[in-house]
C-alpha positions as CSV (number, residue, x, y, z in Angstrom):
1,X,107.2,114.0,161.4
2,X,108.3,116.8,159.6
3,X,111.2,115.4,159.0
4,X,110.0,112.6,157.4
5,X,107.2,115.5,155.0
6,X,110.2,117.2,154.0
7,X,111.8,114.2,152.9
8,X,108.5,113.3,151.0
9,X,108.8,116.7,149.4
10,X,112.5,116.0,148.3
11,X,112.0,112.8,147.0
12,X,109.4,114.1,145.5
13,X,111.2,117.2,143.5
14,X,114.0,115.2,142.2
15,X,111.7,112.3,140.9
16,X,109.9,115.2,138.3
17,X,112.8,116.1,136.1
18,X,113.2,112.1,135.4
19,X,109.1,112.2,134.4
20,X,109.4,114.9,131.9
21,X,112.1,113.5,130.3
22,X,110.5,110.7,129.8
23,X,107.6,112.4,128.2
24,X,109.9,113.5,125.6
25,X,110.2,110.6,124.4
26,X,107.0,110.1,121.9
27,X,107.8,113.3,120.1
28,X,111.1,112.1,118.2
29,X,109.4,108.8,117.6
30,X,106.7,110.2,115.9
31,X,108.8,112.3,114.4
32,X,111.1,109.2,113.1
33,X,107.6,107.2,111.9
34,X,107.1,110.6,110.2
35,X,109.9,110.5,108.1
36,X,109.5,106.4,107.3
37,X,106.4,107.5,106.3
38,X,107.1,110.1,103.9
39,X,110.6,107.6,102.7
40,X,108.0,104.6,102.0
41,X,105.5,107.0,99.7
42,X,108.2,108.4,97.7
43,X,109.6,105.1,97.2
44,X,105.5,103.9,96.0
45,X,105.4,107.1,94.2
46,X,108.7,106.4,92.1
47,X,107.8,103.3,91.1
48,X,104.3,104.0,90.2
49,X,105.8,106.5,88.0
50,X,108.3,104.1,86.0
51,X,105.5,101.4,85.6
52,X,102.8,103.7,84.7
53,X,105.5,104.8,81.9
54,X,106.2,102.1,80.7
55,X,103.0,100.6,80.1
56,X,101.6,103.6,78.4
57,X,104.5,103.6,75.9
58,X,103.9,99.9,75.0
59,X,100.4,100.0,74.8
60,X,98.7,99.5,71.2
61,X,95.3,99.3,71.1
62,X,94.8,95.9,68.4
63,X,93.4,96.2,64.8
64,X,90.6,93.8,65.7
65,X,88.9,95.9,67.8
66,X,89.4,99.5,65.5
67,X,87.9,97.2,61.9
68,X,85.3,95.6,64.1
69,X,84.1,98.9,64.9
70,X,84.4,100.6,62.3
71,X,82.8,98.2,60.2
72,X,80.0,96.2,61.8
73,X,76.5,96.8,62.6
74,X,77.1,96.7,66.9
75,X,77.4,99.5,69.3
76,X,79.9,98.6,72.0
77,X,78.9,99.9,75.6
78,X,81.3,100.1,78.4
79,X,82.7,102.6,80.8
80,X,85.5,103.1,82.8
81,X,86.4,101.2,86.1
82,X,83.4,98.4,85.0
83,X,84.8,95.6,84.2
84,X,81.7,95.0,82.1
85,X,81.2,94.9,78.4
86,X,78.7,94.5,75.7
87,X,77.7,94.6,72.4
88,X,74.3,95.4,70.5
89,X,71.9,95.6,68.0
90,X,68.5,94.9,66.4
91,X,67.8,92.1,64.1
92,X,64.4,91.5,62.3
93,X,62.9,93.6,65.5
94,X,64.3,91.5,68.6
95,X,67.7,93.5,70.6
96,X,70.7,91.0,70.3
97,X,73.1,91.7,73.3
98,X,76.7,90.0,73.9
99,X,77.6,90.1,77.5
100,X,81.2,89.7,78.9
101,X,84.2,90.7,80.7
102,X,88.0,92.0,80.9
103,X,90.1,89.0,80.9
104,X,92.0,88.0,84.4
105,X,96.0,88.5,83.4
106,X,97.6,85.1,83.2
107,X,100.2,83.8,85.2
108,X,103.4,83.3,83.3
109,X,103.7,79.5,83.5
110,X,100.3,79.8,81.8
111,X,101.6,82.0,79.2
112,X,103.5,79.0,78.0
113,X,100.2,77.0,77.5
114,X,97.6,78.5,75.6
115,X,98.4,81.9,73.9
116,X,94.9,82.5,73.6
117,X,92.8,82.0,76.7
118,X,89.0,81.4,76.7
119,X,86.3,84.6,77.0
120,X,83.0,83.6,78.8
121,X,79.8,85.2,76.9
122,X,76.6,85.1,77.0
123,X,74.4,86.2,73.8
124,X,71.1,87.6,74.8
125,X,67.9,87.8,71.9
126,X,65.0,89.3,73.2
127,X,61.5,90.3,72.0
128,X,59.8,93.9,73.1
129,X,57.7,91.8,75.4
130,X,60.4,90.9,77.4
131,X,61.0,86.8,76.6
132,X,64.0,85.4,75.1
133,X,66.2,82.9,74.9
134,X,70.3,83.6,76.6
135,X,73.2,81.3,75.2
136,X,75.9,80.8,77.4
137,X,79.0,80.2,75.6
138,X,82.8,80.8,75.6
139,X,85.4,81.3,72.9
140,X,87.8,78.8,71.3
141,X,90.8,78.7,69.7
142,X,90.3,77.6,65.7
143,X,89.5,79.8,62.8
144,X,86.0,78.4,61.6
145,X,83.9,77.8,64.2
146,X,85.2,80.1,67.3
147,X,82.5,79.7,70.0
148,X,81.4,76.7,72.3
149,X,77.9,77.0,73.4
150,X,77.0,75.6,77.7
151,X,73.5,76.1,77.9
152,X,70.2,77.8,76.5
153,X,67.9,79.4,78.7
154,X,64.7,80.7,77.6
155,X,62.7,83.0,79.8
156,X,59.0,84.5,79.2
157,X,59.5,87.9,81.2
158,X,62.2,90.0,82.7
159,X,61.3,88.7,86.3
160,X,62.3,84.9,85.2
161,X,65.3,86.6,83.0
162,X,66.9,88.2,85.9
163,X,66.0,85.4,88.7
164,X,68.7,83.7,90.4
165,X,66.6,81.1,90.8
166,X,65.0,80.3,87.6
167,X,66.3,77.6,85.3
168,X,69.2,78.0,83.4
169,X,68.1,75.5,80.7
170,X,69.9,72.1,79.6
171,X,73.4,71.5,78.9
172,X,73.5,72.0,74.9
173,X,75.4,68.7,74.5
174,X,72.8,66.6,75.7
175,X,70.3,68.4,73.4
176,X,69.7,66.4,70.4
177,X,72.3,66.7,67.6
178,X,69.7,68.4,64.7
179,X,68.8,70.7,67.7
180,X,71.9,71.5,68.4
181,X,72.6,72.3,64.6
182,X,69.4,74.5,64.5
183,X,70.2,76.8,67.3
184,X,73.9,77.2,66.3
185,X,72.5,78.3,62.8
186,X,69.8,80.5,64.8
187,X,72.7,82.2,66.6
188,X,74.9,82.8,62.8
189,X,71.5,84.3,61.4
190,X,71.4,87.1,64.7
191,X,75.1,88.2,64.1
192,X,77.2,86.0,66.0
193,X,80.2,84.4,64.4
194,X,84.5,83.9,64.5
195,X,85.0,88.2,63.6
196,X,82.7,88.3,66.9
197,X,84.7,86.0,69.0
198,X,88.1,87.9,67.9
199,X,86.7,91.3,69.4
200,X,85.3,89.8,72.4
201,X,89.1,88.0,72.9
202,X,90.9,91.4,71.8
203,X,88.4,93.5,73.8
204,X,88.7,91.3,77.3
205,X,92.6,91.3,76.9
206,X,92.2,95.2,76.2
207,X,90.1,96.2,79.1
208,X,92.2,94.5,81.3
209,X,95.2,96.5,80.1
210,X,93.2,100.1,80.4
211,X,92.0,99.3,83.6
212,X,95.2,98.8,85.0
213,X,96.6,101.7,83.7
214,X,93.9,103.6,84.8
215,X,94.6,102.2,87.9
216,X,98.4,103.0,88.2
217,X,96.7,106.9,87.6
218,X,94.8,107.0,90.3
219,X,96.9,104.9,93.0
220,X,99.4,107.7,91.6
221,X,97.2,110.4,92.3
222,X,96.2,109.6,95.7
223,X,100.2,108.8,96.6
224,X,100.5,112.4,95.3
C-alpha cells in the first residue's frame, strides 16, 4: 500500500511540469492575435488616409447649388449625417416646402446609362391651419419641363398629413388632362420649376459626396 501512495505521489509530481507548460500556451497566442490586430488597423488606417485624400482634393462643390443660393428666394435646411434635405419659403401666406434626399452612388455599369439619375421629391403647400395639398414628383432629364408629378394628396390637418394610413391621393395621370394642366401651373405659380430640379439633382449628388467624406473622418478617427 504505501508503495503503491508513493507511486501515486510520483506520478503525480512529474505530470505538473507538463500542466504548466501547457498553460503557457494562451499567452503567446494572444500575444500573436495582438499584433494581427494592431497589423489589420494600420493597414485600415493607411488606406483611410489615401482615400480620404483623395476625395477631399477632387471635391468641388457645383455652381448650381452656390447661384441657386445666392439668388433665390428659398432657405435650404439640412445638417450633417441626415440624409435629409429641404427647401422653403412663403408664397401669398401658405409655407412651400420641397422634401428630398442624398442620391444612392450608382454602380458603374449604370454610369454608362443615364448621366443624370432621377431625384424623388415631394413639394409640400400648406395653410396656417394645417391643410394642404403634397405633390409627389421626381426629376427628369430635359431642359423645359424638368419634373414628373406621381400623385397629389390633399389633407385637412396635420394628423391626416402625417398618417401612414391616410390616402395618398390619385395617380396624376389618370386625372383629367385640364386638371392635370391646372395643377402643374399651380405648382410654377408656388416657385417650383427646371432651376429647382437642377439644385435638387446637384444637391442629392452633393450630399452624398459630403457624407461620405464625412464618413471616411470619423471611421478615421475611431481607427485612430
Amino acid at each position: 500500500m504505501q508503495r503503491t501512495a508513493q507511486s501515486l505521489r510520483l506520478a503525480s509530481s512529474r505530470v505538473l511540469p507538463r500542466c504548466s507548460k501547457q498553460l503557457v500556451a494562451p499567452a503567446r497566442s494572444t500575444l500573436a492575435l495582438s499584433s494581427r490586430s494592431f497589423s489589420s488597423s494600420q493597414k485600415v488606417l493607411k488606406v483611410l488616409e489615401s482615400e480620404l485624400k483623395h476625395e477631399e482634393e477632387q471635391y468641388e462643390q457645383p455652381k448650381e447649388i452656390k447661384n441657386f443660393l445666392k439668388n433665390g428666394s428659398w432657405r435650404l435646411a439640412e445638417s450633417d449625417g441626415d440624409v435629409n434635405m429641404a427647401l422653403e419659403q412663403e408664397v401669398g401666406g401658405k409655407t412651400v416646402k420641397i422634401e428630398f434626399q442624398l442620391a444612392s452612388p450608382m454602380m458603374p455599369e449604370e454610369e454608362g446609362e443615364d448621366d443624370s439619375a432621377a431625384t424623388e421629391f415631394s413639394v409640400t403647400v400648406e395653410a396656417k391651419d394645417g391643410s394642404g395639398l403634397t405633390f409627389f414628383c421626381s426629376t427628369t432629364a430635359g431642359e423645359d419641363h424638368r419634373y414628373v408629378i406621381g400623385n397629389v394628396k390633399s389633407y385637412a390637418s396635420a394628423g391626416e398629413k402625417d398618417s401612414a394610413t391616410s390616402y395618398n391621393g390619385p395617380e396624376f395621370e389618370d386625372l383629367d388632362d385640364k386638371l392635370q394642366e391646372a395643377l402643374d401651373e399651380y405648382l410654377g405659380e408656388v416657385g417650383m420649376n427646371s432651376d429647382v430640379c437642377d439644385f435638387v439633382d446637384a444637391m442629392a449628388s452633393d450630399k452624398e459626396q459630403r457624407e461620405y467624406v464625412r464618413w471616411l473622418r470619423n471611421t478615421k478617427k475611431f481607427i485612430e
